[in-house]
N, C-alpha and C positions, 0 to 999 in steps of 0.2 A: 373410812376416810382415805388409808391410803391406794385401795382401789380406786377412789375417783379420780384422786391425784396421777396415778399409772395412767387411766383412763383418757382424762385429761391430757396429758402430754405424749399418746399415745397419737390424740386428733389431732394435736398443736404441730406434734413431727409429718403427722402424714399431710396436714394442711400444706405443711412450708413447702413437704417434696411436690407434693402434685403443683403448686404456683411453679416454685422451678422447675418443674419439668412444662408446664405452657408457657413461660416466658423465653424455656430454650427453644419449643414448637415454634412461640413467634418470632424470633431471631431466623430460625430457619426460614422460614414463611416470606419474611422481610428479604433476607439475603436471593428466595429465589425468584422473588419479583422485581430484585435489582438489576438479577440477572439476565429476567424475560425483556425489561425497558432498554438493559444494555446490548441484549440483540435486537432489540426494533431498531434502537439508533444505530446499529451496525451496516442491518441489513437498507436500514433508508439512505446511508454515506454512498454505499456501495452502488445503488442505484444511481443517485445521484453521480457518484464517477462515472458510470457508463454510460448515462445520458452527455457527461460534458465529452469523454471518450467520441460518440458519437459527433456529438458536437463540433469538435475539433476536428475529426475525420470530414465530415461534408465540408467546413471552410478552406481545408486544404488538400481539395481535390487539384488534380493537377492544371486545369484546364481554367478554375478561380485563382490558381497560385501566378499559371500566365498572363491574367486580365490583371491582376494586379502588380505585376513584374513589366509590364508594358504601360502602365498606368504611372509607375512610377518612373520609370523610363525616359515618360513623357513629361512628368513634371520637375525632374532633373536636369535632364537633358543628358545625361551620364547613360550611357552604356552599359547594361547590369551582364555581367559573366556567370555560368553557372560556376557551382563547386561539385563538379564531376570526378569524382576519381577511378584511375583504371581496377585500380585494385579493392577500391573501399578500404584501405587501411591509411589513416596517418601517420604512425608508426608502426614498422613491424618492430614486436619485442623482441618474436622468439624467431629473430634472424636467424639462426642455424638452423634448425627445422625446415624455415624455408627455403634453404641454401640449399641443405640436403635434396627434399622436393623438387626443387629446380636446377639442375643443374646450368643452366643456360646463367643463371647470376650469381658469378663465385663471389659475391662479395659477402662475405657474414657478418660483417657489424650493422646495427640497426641504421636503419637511416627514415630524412621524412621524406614523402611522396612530393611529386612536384604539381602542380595545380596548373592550370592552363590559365 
C-alpha cells in the first residue's frame, strides 16, 4: 500500500511539473507573438511616416510653395517677404567660436540675425 501511495504522488508531482513547465511554454509562446504583432504595427507606423514624409516633400516643393505664396499674395493683397537668412542662424549661441573663426566680427556676445 505504501508503494502505491509513493507511486501515486510520484505521478501527481510529475503531473503538476510537466503543466508548469507547458503553461510556462505558453507564456513564452504568448509573450513572442506579442512581440511578432508589435513589430508589424511598428514596421506598418514606420511606413506610413514615410509615405506622409513623402507626402509632404511633393506639397512643398518649391515651385507649389510659389503658386501658393503668390496665390496668397493675391488674395491679401499684402506683400509676402521671404525669411532668408544670410547665415541660417537666429541666434548664434556659441559667439566666441565664432568670433574666433571670423575675425572680421569682434563682437563675442550672442546676438539675433536681422531679417530683411
Amino acid at each position: 500500500m505504501a508503494i502505491v501511495a509513493k507511486l501515486a504522488a510520484c505521478v501527481v508531482i510529475a503531473g503538476g511539473a510537466s503543466c508548469g513547465l507547458l503553461v510556462i511554454r505558453q507564456h513564452r509562446i504568448d509573450a513572442a507573438n506579442q512581440m511578432s504583432i508589435t513589430h508589424r504595427r511598428l514596421l506598418a507606423h514606420e511606413q506610413r511616416s514615410w509615405k506622409l514624409r513623402v507626402a509632404i516633400h511633393e506639397r512643398l516643393r518649391q515651385d507649389r510653395v510659389a503658386a501658393l505664396a503668390t496665390a496668397l499674395e493675391s488674395e491679401t493683397g499684402e506683400a509676402l517677404v521671404p525669411l532668408l537668412l544670410e547665415e541660417c542662424d537666429l541666434v548664434e549661441l556659441d559667439a566666441d567660436r565664432f568670433a574666433s573663426a571670423n575675425p572680421q566680427r569682434p563682437e563675442a556676445s550672442p546676438r539675433i540675425a536681422e531679417t530683411p
